[in-house]
C-alpha positions in Angstrom: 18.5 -194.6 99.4 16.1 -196.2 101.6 16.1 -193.9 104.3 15.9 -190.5 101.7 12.7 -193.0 100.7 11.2 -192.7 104.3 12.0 -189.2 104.6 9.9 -188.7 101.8 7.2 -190.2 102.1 7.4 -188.2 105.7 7.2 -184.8 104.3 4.7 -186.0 101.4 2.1 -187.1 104.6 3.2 -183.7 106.4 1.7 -181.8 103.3 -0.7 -183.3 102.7 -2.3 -183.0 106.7 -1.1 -179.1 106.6 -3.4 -178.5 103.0 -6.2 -180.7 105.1 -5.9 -178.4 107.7 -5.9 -174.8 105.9 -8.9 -176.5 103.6 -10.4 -176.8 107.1 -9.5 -173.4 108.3 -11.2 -171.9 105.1 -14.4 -173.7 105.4 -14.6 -172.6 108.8 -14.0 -169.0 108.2 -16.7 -169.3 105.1 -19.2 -170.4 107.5 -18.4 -167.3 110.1 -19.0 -164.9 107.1 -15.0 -164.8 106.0 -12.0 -163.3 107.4 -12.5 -164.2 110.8 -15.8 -162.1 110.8 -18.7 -163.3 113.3 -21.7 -165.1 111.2 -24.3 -161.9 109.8 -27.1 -161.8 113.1 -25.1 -163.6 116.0 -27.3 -162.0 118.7 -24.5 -160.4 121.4 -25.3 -160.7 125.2 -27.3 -157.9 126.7 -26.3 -155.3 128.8 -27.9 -155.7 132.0 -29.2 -152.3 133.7 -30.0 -152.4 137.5 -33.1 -150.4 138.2 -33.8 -149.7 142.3 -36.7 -147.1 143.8 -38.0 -147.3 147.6 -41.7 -147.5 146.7 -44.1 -151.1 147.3 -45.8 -152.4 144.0 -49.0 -150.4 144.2 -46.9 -147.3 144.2 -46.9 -144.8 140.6 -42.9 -145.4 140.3 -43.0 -149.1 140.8 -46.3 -149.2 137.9 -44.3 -146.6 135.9 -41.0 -148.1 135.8 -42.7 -152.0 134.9 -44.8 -150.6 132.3 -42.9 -147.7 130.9 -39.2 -147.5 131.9 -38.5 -151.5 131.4 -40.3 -152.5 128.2 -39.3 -149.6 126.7 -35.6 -149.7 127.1 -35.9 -153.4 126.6 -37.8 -153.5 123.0 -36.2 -149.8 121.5 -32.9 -151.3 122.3 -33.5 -154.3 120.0 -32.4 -156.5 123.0 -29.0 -154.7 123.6 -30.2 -153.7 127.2 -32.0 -155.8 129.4 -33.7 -153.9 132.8 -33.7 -155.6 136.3 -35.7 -153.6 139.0 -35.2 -153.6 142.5 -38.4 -152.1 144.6 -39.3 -151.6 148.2 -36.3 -150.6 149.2 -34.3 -154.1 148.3 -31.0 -152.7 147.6 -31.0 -150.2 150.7 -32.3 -147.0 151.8 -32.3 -143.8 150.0 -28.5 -142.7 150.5 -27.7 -146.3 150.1 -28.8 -145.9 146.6 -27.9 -142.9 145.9 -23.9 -143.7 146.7 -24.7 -147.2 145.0 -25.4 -145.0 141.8 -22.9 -142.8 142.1 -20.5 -145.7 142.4 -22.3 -147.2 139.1 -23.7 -150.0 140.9 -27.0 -149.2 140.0 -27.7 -147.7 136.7 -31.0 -145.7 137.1 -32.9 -144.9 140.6 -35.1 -142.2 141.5 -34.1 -140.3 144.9 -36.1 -137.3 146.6 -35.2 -134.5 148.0 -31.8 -136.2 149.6 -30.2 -135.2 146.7 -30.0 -131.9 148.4 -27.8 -132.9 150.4 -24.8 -133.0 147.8 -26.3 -130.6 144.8 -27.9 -127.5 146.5 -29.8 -126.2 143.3 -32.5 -129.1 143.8 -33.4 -127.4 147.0 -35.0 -124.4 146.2 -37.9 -127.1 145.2 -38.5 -128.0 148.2 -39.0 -124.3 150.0 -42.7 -124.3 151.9 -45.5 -123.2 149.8 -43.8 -122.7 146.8 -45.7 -123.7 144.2 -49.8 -123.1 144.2 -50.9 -126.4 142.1 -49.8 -128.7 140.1 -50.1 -126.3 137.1 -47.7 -124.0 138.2 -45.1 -127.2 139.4 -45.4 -127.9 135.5 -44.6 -124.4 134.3 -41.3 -124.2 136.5 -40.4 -128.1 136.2 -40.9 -128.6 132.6 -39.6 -125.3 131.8 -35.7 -123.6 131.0 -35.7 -123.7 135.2 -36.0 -127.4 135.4 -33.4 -128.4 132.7 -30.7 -126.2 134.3 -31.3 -128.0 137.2 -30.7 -131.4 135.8 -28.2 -130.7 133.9 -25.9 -129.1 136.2 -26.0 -132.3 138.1 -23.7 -134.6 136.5 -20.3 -132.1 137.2 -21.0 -131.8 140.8 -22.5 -135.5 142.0 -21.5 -137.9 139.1 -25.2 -138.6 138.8 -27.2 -137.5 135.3 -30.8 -136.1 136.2 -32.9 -137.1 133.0 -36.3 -136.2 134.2 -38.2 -134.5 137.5 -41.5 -136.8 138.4 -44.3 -135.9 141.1 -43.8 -137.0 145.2 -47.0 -135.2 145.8 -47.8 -132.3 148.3 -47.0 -133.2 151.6 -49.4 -133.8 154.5 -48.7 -134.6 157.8 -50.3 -137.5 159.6 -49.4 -138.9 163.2 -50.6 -140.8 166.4 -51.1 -138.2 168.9 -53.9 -135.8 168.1 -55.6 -134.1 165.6 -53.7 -131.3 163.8 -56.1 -128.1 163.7 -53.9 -125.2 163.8 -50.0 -124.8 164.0 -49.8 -124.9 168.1 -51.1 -128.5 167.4 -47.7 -129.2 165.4 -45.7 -127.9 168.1 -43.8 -131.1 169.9 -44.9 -133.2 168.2 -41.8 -135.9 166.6 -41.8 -136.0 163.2 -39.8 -138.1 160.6 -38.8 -136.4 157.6 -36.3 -137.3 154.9 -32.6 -136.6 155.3 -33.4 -133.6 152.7 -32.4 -129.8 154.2 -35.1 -127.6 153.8 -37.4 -130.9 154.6 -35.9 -130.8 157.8 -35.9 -126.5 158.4 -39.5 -126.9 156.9 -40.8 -129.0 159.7 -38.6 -127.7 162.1 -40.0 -124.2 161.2 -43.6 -125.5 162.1 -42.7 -126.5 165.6 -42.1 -130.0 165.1 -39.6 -132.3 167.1 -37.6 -133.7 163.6 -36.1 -136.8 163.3 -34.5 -137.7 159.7 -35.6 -141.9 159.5 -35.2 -143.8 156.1 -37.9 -144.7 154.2 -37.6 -148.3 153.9 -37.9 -148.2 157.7 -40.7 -145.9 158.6 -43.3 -148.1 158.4 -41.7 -149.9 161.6 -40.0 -146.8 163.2 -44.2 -145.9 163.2 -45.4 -149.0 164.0 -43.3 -149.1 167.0 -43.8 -145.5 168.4 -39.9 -144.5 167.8 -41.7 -141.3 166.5 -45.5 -139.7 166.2 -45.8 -139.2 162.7 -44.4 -138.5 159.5 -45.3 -136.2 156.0 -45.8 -137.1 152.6 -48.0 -137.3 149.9 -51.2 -139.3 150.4 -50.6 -141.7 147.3 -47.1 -142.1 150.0 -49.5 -142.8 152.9 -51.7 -144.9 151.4 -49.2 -147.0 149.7 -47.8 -147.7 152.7 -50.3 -148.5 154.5 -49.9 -145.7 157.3 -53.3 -146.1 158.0 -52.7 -149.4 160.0 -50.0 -147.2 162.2 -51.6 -143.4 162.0 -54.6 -142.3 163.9 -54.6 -138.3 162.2 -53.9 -136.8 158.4 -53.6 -133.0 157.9 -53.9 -131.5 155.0 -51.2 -129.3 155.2 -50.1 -128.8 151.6 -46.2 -127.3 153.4 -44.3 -128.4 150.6 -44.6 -129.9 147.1 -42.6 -132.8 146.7 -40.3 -133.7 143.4 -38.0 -136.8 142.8 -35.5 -136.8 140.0 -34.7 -140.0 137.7 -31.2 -140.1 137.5 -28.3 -142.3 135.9 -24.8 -143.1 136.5 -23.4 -140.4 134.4 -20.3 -142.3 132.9 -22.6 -145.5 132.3 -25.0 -143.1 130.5 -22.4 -141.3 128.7 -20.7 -144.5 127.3 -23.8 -146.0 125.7 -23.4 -145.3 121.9 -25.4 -142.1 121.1 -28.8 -144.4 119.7 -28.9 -146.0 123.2 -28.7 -142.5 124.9 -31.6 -141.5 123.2 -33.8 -144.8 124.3 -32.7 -144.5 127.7 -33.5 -140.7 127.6 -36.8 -141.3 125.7 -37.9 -143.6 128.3 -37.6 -142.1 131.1 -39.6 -139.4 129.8 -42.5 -141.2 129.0 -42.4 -142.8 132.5 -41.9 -139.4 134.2 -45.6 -139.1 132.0 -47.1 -142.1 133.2 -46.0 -141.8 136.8 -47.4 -138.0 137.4 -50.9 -138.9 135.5 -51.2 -142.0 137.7 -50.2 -140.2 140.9 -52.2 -136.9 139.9 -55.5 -139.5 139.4 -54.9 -141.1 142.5 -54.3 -138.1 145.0 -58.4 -137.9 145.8 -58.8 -141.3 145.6 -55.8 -141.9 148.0 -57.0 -139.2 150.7 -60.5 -141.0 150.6 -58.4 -144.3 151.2 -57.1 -143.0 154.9 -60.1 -141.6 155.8 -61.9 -145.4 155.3 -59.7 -147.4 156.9 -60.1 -144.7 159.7 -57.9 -141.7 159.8 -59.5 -138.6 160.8 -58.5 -135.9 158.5 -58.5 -131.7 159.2 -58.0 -129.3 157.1 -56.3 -126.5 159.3 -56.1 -122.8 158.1 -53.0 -122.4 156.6 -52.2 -118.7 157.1 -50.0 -119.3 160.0 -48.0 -122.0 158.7 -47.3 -119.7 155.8 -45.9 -117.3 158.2 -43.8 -119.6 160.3 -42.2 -120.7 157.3 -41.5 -117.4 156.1 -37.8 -118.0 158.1 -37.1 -121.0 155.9 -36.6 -118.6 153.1 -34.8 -116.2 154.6 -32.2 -119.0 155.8 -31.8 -120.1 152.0 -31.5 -116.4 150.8 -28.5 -116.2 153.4 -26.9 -119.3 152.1 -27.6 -118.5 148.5 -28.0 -115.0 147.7 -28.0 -115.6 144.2 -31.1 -117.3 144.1 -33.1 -114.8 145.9 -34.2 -113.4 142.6 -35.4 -116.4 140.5 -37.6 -118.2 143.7 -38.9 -115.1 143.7 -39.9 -114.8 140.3 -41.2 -118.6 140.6 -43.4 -117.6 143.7 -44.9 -114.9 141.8 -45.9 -116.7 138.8 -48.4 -118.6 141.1 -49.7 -115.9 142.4 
């Protein structure tokens, strides 16, 4: 009888710790807002998005994307995405980045004309003396042209183009000799970017044409590896070509876009509310960056000239007419375009 006692008592103490513990489990689960439910306005982590572009601070996409593209994203997201950008080249040169976003290492970049070399359709933006002024970029960009360009990207490169912003028209500057007609072009070795009709552009004009990235130019200039190179002057002043470059010519040979892009299957698996901040903010930094680098185009030319490059504004009638070939290369390679560049040239005429 003594042992059924203990036995018991045993089980009694056994009950009694199991209704301790479920009396425990419920006022744990009443405190976490019941049924196992996290507590109403548990903050979750944030999604971290890696931002990367080539430019140095002073530079319209570097302002644009700190003072548009981050906070933006940051604060319409409530918190749920948190931007980290990457400038100057840090995470690599332009194809570097561009494979980096294709492989959804980086979220959101910017890339130039390089992008031509794996989605032909962003070429025909870059044929010589397209577009007449920045006017007329805006009526083709921002128009039904544009937005068939983006959004045919994503199928063919994995990468989703959300907005076209401003590189500027293109000057060339070297260390040689002043530029005053085309013959003066001829020989001389310039960098371009590793962009198609870039390189048949320049190539058209006479020069010697070496494809260089851009995190590197600076140095590849510096130390003579090639004469000059062509970009916008926000571009050259930015970088401080003046230090290395002797000679600017205001050549206006080709208008230069960029495209902000995304990793299309990180874009497309945000919930549809964070599509539309992303989306939204990259369109008001397109905004921002092409009224800051619109304002600062005359005050950037004036900026070579002071810290002493001799500019020259050659007659451009002859380098309209050596480029003529460049077109009639891209009308072999894509007939079906013939028609709609030509519409676009004549609508800045």
């Amino acid at each position: 009888m003594k042992k059924v006692a203990n036995v018991k008592n045993v089980s009694a103490l056994l009950i009694v710790a199991f209704l301790l513990l479920l009396a425990a489990c419920g006022n744990e689960a009443a405190e976490s807002g019941g049924d196992g439910e996290a507590q109403a306005g548990t903050e979750t982590e944030a999604q971290v998005i890696t931002v990367a572009h080539q430019q140095p601070d002073s530079h319209p996409v570097h302002i644009s994307f700190t003072e548009k593209l981050k906070p933006m994203i940051e604060e319409n997201s409530n918190g749920q995405l948190q931007v980290e950008i990457y400038g100057g080249g840090q995470l690599g040169g332009e194809r570097d980045v561009m494979e980096q976003t294709q492989a959804g290492q980086i979220h959101i970049t910017h890339l130039s004309p390089i992008l031509g070399t794996i989605y032909e359709p962003v070429n025909l933006t870059d044929l010589p003396y397209l577009f007449r002024d920045f006017d007329h970029v805006d009526q083709v960009l921002d128009g039904e042209l544009g937005q068939e360009i983006l959004d045919g990207m994503a199928a063919e490169t994995g990468l989703r183009g959300l907005a076209f912003i401003d590189n500027g028209f293109r000057q060339i500057t070297n260390s040689s000799r002043e530029i005053n007609s085309l013959e003066d072009v001829k020989g001389l070795s310039l960098r371009v970017p590793e962009a198609p009709i870039s390189i048949a552009n320049l190539e058209a004009l006479g020069a010697n044409v070496t494809t260089i990235a851009y995190n590197e130019l600076y140095s590849a200039l510096q130390q003579g590896v090639v004469d000059g190179q062509e970009n916008a002057y926000t571009t050259a002043a930015s970088g401080k070509f003046y230090e290395v470059q002797d000679y600017v010519a205001e050549t206006n040979h080709m208008y230069g876009q960029n495209i902000i892009l995304a990793n299309d299957k990180w874009f497309t698996d945000l919930s549809p509310e964070l599509q539309e901040v992303v989306t939204e903010a990259v369109k008001e930094t397109a905004r921002y960056h092409n009224e800051l680098h619109r304002g600062q185009e005359a005050e950037n030319k004036q900026l070579l000239v002071d810290n002493g490059m001799i500019l020259t504004t050659p007659d451009l009638t002859e380098f309209r007419e050596a480029s003529e070939v460049v077109y009639q290369s891209f009308y072999q390679e894509n007939p079906d375009l013939e028609e709609l560049v030509e519409e676009i040239r004549h609508l800045g005429e």
